[in-house]
C-alpha positions in Angstrom: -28.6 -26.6 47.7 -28.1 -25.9 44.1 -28.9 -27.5 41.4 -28.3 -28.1 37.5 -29.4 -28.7 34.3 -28.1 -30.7 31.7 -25.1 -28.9 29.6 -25.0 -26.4 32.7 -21.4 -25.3 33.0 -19.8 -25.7 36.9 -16.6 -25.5 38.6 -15.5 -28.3 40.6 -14.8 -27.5 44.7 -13.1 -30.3 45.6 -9.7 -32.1 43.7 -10.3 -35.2 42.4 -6.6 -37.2 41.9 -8.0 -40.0 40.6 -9.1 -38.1 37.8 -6.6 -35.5 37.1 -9.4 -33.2 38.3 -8.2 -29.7 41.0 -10.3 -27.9 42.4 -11.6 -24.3 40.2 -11.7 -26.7 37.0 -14.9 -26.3 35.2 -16.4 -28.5 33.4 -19.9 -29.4 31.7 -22.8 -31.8 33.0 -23.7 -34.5 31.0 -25.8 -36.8 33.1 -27.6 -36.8 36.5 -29.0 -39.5 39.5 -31.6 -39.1 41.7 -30.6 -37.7 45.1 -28.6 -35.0 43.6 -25.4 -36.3 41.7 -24.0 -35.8 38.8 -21.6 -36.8 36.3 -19.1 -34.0 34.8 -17.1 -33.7 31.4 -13.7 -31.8 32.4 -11.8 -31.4 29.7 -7.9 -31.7 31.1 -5.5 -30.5 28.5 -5.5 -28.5 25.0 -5.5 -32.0 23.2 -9.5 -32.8 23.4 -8.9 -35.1 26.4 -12.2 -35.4 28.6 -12.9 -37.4 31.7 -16.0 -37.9 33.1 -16.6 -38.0 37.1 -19.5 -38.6 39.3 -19.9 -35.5 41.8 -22.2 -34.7 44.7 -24.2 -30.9 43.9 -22.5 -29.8 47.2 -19.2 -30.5 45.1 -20.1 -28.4 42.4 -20.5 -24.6 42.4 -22.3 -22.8 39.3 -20.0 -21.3 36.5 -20.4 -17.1 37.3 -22.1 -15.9 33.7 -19.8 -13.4 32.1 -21.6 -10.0 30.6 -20.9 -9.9 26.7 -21.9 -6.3 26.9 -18.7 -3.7 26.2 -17.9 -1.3 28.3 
């Protein structure tokens, strides 16, 4: 099982309608629970709107890290 860090930057598996969250939206960790949860910022539109939902790790998969170096 994976696991984050605070600020860690994920991508959600699973949609969440309740939220306005699909699945492949990434989002931010702001806050963990014991037995592997964690809360998520997703930020939904251009217009600074954030929600925040509780996900299990298993629904979460790491942001890939992007090479800065030029080709």
């Amino acid at each position: 099982m994976t696991t984050f860090q605070l600020y860690d930057r994920v991508v959600s598996r699973v949609d969440l309608p309740d939220f306005g969250v699909k699945a492949g939206a990434i989002g931010t960790v702001v806050d963990y629970h014991p037995g592997g949860a964690f809360e998520v910022d997703f930020g939904l539109d251009g217009d600074g709107n954030i929600v925040t939902a509780g996900l299990d790790a298993d629904q979460l998969s790491p942001l890939p890290a992007v090479s800065t170096q030029a080709a």
